[in-house]
Backbone as a chain_set.jsonl record, in Angstrom:
{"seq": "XXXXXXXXXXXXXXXXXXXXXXXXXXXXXXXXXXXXXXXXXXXXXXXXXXXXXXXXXXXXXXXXXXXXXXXXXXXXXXXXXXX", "coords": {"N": [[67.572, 15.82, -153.768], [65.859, 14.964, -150.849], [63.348, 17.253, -148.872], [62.433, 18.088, -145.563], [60.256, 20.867, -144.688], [59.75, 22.975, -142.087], [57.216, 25.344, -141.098], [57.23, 27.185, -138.497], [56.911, 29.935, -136.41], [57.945, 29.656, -133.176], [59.172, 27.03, -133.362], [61.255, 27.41, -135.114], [62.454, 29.081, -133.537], [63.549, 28.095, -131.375], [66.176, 25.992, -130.43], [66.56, 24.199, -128.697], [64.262, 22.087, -129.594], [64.681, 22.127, -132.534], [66.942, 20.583, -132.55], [65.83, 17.936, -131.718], [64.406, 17.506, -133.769], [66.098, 17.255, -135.673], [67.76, 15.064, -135.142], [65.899, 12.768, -135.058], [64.553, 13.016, -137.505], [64.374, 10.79, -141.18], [67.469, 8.744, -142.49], [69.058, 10.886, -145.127], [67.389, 12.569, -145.498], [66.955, 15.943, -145.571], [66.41, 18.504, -142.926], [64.799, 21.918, -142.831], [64.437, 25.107, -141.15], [61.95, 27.553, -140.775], [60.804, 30.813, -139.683], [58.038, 32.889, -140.273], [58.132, 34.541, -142.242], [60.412, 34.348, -143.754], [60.45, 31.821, -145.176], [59.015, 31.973, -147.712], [60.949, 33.747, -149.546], [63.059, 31.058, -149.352], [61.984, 29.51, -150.777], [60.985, 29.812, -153.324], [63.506, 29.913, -154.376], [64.663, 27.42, -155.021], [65.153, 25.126, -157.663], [63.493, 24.037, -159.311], [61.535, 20.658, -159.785], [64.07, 19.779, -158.865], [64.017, 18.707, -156.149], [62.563, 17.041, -153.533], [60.09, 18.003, -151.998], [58.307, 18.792, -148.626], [56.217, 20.447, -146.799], [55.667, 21.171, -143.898], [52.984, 22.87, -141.655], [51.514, 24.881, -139.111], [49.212, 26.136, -139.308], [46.738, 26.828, -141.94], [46.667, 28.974, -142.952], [49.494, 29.684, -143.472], [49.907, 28.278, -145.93], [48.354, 29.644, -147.516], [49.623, 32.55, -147.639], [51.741, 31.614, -148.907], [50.841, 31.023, -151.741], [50.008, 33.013, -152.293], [51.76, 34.526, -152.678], [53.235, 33.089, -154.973], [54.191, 30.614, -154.833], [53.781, 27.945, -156.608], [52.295, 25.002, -155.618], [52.348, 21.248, -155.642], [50.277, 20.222, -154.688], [47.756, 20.143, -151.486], [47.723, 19.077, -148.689], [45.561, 18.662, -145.785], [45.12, 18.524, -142.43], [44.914, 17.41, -139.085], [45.256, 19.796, -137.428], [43.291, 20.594, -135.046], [44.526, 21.314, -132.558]], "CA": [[67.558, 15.636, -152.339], [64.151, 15.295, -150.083], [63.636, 17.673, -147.578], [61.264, 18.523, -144.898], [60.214, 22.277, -144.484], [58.679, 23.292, -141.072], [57.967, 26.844, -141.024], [56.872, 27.433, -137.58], [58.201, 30.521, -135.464], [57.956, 29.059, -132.26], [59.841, 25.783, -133.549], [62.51, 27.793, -135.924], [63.285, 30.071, -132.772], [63.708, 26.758, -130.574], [66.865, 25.156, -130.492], [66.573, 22.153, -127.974], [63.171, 21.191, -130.128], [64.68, 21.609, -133.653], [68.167, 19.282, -132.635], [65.439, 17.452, -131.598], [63.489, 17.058, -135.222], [66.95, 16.549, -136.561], [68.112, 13.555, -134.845], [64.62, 11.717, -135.489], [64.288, 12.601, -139.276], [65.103, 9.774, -141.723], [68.672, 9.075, -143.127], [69.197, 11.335, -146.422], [66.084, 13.625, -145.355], [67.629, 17.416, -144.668], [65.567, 19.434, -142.744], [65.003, 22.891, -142.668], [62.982, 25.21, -140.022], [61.962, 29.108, -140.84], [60.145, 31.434, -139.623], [56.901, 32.77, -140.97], [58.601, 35.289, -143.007], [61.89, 33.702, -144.434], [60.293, 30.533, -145.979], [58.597, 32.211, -148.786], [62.369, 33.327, -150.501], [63.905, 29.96, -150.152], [60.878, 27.861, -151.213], [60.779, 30.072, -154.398], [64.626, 30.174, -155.143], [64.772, 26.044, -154.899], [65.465, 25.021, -158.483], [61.888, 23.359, -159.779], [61.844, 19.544, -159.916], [65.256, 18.732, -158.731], [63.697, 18.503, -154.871], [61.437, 16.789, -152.942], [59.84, 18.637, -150.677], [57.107, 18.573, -147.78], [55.839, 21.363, -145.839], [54.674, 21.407, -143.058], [52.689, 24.261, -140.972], [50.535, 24.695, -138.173], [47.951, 26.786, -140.054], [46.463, 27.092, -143.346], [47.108, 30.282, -143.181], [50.467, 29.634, -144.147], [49.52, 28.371, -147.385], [47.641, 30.658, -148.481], [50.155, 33.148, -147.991], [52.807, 30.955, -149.761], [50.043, 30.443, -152.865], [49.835, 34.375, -153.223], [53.458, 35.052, -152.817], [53.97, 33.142, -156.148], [54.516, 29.362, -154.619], [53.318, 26.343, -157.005], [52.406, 23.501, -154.905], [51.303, 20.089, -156.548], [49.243, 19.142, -153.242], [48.05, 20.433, -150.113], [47.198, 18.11, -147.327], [45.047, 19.485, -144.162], [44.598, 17.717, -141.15], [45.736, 17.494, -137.547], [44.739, 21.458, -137.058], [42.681, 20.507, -133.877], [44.973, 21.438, -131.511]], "C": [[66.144, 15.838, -151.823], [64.602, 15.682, -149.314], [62.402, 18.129, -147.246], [61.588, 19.973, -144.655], [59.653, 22.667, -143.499], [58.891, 24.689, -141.224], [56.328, 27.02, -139.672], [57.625, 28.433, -136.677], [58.362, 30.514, -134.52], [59.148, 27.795, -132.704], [61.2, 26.328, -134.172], [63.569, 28.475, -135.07], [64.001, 28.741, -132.062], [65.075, 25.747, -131.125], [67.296, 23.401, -130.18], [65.268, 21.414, -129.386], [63.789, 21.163, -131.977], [66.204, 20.22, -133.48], [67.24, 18.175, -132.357], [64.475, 16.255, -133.277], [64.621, 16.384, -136.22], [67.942, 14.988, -136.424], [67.145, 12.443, -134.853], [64.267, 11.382, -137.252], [65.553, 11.323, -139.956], [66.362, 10.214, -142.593], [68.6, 9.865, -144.575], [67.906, 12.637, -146.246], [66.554, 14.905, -144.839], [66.223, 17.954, -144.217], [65.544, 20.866, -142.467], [63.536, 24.181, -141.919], [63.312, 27.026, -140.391], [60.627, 29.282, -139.965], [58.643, 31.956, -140.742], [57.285, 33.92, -141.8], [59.585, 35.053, -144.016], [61.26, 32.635, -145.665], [60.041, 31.016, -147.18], [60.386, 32.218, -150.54], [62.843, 32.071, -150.878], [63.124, 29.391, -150.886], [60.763, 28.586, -152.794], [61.912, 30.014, -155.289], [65.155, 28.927, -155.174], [64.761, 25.676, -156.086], [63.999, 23.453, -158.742], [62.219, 21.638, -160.107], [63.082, 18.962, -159.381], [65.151, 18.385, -157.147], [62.736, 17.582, -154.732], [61.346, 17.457, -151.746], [58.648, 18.659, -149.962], [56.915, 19.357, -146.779], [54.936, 21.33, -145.297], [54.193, 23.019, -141.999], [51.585, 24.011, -140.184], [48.97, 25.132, -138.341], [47.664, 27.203, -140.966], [46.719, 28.558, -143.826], [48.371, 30.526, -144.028], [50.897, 29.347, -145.566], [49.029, 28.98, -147.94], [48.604, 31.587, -148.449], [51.72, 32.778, -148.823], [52.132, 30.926, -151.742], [50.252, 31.989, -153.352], [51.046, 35.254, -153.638], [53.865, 34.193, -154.145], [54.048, 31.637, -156.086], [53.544, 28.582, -155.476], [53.092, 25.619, -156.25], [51.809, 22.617, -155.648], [50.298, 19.738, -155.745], [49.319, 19.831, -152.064], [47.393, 19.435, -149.226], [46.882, 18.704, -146.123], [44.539, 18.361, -143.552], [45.676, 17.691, -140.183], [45.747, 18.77, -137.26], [43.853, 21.293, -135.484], [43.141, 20.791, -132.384], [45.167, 23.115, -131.303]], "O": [[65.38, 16.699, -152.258], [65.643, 15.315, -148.768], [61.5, 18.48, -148.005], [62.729, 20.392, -144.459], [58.505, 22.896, -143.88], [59.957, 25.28, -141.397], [55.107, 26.993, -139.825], [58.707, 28.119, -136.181], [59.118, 31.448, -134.255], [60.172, 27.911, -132.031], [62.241, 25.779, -133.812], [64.773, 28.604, -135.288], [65.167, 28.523, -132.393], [64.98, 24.93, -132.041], [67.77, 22.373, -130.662], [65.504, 20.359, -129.973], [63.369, 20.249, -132.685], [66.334, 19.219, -134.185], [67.754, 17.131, -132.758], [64.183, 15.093, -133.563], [64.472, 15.525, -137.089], [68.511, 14.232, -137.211], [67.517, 11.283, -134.674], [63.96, 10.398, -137.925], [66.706, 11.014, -139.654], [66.533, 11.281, -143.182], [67.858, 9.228, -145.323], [67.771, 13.523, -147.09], [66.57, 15.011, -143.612], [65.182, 17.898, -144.872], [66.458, 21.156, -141.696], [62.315, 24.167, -142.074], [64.389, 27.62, -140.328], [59.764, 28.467, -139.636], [58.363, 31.387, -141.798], [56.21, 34.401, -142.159], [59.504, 35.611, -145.111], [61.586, 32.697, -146.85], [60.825, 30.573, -148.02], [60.715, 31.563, -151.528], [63.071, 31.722, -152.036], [63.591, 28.669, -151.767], [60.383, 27.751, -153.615], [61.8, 30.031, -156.515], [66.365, 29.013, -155.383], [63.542, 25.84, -156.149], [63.881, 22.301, -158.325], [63.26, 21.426, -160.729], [63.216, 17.738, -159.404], [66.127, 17.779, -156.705], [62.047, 17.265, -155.701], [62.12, 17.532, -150.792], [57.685, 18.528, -150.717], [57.451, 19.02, -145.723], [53.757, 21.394, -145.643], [54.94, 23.963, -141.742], [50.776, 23.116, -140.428], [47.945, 24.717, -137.8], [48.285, 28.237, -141.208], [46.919, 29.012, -144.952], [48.43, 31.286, -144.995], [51.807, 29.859, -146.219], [49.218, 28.952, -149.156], [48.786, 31.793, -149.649], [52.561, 33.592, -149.207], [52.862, 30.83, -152.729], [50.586, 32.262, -154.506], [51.258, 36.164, -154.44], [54.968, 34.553, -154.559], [53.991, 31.115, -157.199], [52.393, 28.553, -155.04], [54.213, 25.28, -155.87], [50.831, 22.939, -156.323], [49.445, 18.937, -156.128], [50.374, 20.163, -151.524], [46.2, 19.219, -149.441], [47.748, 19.227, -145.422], [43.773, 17.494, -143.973], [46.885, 17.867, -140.327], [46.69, 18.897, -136.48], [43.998, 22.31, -134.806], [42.494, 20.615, -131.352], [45.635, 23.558, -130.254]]}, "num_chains": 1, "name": "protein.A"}
C-alpha cells in the first residue's frame, strides 16, 4: 500500500484541514497525520519494503530527528521551506 505521512502538529491536531487532505489525496493513497512525537514509533514498526511511503514535514528538523531515532530513509527531498 502507498501512503502519505504528514507529521505536522498543527495539521495532525486540525480536523477540518486533515478531512480536508483526505478527500483530495489520490484513489488507493492512505494517509496518515502525527504529531511530532508519535511518527517516529509507527514509521519504525512499518514492515520494511512492503510500503510506499512519502513524508512530508515542514522542517528539516524533523528528519534529522527521525535519522537519529533509528529511521532508514532511501531519499530526502528539501524544498518549499520558504515560508
Amino acid at each position: 500500500m502507498s501512503q502519505i505521512v504528514i507529521i505536522d502538529n498543527q495539521t495532525a491536531e486540525d480536523n477540518y484541514l486533515t478531512s480536508i487532505f483526505n478527500m483530495i489525496a489520490p484513489k488507493g493513497i492512505k494517509l496518515k497525520f502525527f504529531n511530532n512525537k508519535d511518527e517516529l514509533d509507527y514509521l519504525l514498526n512499518i514492515t520494511e519494503g512492503k510500503d510506499r511511503i512519502i513524508v512530508l514535514a515542514k522542517a528539516p528538523e524533523t528528519f534529522i530527528y527521525l535519522l537519529v531515532g533509528g529511521l532508514k530513509l532511501k531519499e530526502i527531498v528539501i524544498g518549499g521551506m520558504d515560508a
